[in-house]
C-alpha positions in Angstrom: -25.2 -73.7 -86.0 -25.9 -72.7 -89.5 -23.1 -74.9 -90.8 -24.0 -77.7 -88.8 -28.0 -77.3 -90.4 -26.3 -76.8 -93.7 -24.3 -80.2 -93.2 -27.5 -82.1 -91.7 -29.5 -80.9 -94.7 -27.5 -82.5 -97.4 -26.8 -85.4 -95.6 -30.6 -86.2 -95.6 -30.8 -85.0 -99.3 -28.0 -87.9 -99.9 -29.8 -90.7 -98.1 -32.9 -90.0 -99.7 -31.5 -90.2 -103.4 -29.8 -93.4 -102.2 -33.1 -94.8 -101.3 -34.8 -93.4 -104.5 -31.8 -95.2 -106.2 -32.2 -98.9 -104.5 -35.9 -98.7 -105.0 -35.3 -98.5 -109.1 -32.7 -101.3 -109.5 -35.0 -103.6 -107.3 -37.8 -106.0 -108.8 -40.4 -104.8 -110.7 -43.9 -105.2 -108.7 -47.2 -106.4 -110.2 -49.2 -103.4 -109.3 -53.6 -102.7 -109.6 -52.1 -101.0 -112.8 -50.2 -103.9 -114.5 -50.4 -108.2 -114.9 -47.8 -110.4 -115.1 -47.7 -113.1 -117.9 -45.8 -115.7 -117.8 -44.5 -117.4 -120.8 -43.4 -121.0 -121.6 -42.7 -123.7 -124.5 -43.3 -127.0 -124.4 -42.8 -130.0 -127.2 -45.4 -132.2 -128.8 -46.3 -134.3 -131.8 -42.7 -135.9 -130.8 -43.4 -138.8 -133.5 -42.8 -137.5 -137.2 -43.3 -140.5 -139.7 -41.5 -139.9 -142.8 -42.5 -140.5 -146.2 -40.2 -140.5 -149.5 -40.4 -136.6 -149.8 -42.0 -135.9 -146.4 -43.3 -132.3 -147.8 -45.7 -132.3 -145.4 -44.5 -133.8 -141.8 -47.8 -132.8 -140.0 -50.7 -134.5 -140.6 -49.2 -136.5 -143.4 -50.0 -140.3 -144.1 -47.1 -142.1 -143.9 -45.7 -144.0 -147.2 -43.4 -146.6 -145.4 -42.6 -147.1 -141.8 -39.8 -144.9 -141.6 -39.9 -142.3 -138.5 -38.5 -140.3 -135.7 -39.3 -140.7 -132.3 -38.0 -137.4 -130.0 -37.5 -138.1 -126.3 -36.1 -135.9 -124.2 -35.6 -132.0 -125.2 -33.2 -129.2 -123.4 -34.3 -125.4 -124.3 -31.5 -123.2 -123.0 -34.1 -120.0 -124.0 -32.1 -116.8 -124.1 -34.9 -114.6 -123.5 -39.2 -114.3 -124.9 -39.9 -111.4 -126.6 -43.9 -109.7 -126.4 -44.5 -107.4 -128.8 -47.8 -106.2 -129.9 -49.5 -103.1 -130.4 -51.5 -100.8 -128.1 -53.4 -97.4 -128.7 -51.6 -97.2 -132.1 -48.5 -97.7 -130.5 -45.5 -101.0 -130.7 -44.9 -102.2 -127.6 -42.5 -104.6 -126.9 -41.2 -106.2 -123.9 -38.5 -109.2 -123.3 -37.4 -111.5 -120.3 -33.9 -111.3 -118.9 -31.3 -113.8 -118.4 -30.9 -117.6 -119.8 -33.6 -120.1 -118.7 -32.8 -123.9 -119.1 -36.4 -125.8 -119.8 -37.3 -128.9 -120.2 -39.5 -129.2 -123.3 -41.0 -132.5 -122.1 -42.3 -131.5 -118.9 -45.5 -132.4 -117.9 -45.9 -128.4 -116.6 -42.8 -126.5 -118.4 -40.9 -123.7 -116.5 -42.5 -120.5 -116.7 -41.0 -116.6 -117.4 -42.9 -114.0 -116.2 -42.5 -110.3 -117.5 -44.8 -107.5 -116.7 -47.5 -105.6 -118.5 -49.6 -102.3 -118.4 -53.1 -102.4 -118.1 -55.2 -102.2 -121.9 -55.7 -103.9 -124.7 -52.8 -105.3 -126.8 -53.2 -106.4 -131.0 -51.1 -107.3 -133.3 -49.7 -109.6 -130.9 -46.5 -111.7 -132.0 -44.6 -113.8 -128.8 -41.0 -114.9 -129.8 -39.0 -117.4 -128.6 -35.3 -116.1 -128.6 -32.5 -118.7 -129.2 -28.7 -117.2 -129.1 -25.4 -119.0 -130.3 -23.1 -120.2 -127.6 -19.7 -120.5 -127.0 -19.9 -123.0 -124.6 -21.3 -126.5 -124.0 -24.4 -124.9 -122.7 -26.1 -125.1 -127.0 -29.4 -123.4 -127.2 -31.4 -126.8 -128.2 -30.8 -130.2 -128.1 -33.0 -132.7 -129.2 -32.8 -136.5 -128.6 -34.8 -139.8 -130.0 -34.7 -142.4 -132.2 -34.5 -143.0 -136.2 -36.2 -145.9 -137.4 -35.3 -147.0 -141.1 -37.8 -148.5 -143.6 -36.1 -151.8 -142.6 -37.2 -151.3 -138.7 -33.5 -150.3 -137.9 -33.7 -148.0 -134.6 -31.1 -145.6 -134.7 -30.1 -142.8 -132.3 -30.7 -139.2 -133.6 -29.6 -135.9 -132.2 -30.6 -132.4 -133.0 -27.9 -130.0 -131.7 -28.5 -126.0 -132.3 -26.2 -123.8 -131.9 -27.5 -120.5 -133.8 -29.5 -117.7 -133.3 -32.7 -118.3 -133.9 -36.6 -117.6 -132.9 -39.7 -119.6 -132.9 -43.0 -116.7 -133.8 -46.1 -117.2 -132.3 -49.1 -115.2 -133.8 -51.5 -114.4 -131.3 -55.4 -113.1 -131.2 -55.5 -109.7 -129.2 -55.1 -109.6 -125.5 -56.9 -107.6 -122.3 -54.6 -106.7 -119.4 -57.3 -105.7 -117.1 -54.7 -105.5 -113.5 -56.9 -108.3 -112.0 -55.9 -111.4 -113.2 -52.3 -112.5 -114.8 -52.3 -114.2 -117.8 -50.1 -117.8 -118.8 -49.2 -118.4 -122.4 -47.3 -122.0 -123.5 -46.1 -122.1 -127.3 -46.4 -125.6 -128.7 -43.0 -126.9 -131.0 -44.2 -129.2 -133.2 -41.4 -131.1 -133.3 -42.8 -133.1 -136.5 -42.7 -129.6 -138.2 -39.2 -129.8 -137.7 -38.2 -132.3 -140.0 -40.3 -131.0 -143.3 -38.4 -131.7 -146.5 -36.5 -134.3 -144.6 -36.9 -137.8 -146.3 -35.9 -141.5 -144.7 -33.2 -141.6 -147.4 -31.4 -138.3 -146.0 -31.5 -140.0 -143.0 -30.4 -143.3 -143.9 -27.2 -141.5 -145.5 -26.3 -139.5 -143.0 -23.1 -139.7 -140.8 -22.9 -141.7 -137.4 -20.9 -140.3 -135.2 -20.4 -143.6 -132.4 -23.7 -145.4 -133.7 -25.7 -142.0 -133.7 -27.1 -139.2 -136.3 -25.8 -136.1 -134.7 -27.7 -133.6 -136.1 -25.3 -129.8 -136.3 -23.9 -126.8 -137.9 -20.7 -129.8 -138.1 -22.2 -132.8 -138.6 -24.7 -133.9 -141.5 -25.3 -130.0 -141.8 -27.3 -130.4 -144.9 -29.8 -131.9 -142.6 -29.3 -129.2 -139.8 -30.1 -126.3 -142.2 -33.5 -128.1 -143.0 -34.4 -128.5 -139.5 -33.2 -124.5 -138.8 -35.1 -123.1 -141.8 -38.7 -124.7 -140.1 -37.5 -124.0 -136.9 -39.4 -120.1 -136.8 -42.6 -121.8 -137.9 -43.1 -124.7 -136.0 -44.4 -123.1 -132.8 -48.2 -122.5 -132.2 -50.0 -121.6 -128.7 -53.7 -121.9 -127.9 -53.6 -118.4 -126.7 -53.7 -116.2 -123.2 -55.3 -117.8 -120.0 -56.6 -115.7 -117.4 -56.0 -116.3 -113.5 -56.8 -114.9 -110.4 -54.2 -113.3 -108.6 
């Protein structure tokens, strides 16, 4: 009989750990303790006119009638980053897994990631960007070039690098009540700073279009990457009832 107790016992023990186990590797819950935020990105300003230096895409007056018109945008986002600070401490937490979104949605997909109750400063969100090795590129931008002479070309920007867009942001109050929704804006006219209608008149068609990459007109492409960190902006965390 002892034996048989003995043999009971641990067999309980055993289950129990299982269960402990599962309950770990499951999802993580939104709790009276904790908020969820869910994060976004979305495109605007998708018309950049271009002047002969363009120094200054956003809010610029335009010296001819030169521009680019972005349509459509695919952000295959490898993860977004929180970090901040709280009670002296960095905090930082990041989504898992790839999320394909499209930057031109009227409401873009939304990642949610989880956060402890208190107040959060120093607050930077990131918007990670990995290099691929498939056909699956991190960003890819399409729209139209239109020259000085009213020529309408087709433009792509492909990316295919690591890279972030930083979003500054005022300090935050988890209070376990409400979950809070942040959207960064890309300025997509921010994009093309230092670009001029002249670098795009030159530039190589590749079947009547300006691809845009690390292999094609990368002079261009290194532009574009170089603003790429400081083109997003966000109006800040929303607040909504659970």
């Amino acid at each position: 009989m002892k034996t048989t107790f003995v043999k009971t016992g641990i067999c309980i023990m055993m289950a129990a750990a299982l269960l402990a186990s599962c309950k770990k590797s499951g999802p993580t819950y939104v709790t009276a303790s904790s908020s969820q935020l869910s994060m976004g990105i979305k495109a605007d300003n998708a018309i950049t006119p271009l002047n002969a230096t363009n120094a200054t895409a956003l809010n610029s007056s335009p010296q001819t009638s030169a521009m680019v018109t972005f349509t459509s945008g695919i952000a295959n986002i490898s993860g977004f980053k929180f970090e901040a600070r709280k009670k002296g401490l960095q905090i930082e937490v990041q989504s898992r897994g790839l999320s394909t979104i499209d930057l031109f949605a009227i409401n873009p997909t939304m990642i949610g990631i989880t956060l402890d109750t208190g107040t959060y400063t120093e607050i930077e969100l990131r918007v990670e960007f990995t290099k691929s090795s498939t056909a699956t590129l991190p960003l890819v931008l399409k729209g139209t070039f239109t020259t000085t002479s009213g020529t309408v070309i087709p433009v792509e920007f492909d990316l295919n690098d690591n890279a972030e867009v930083k979003v500054e942001q005022h300090d935050a109050v988890v209070d376990g009540k409400t979950n809070l929704t942040n959207v960064v804006m890309l300025h997509l006219n921010k994009l093309l700073t230092g670009v001029s209608p002249a670098d795009l008149s030159a530039a190589t068609q590749t079947n009547g279009t300006i691809i845009i990459s690390s292999s094609s007109n990368n002079s261009i492409y290194k532009r574009i990457l170089d603003n790429l960190s400081s083109c997003g902006d966000s109006n800040g965390f929303e607040h909504h009832d659970r």
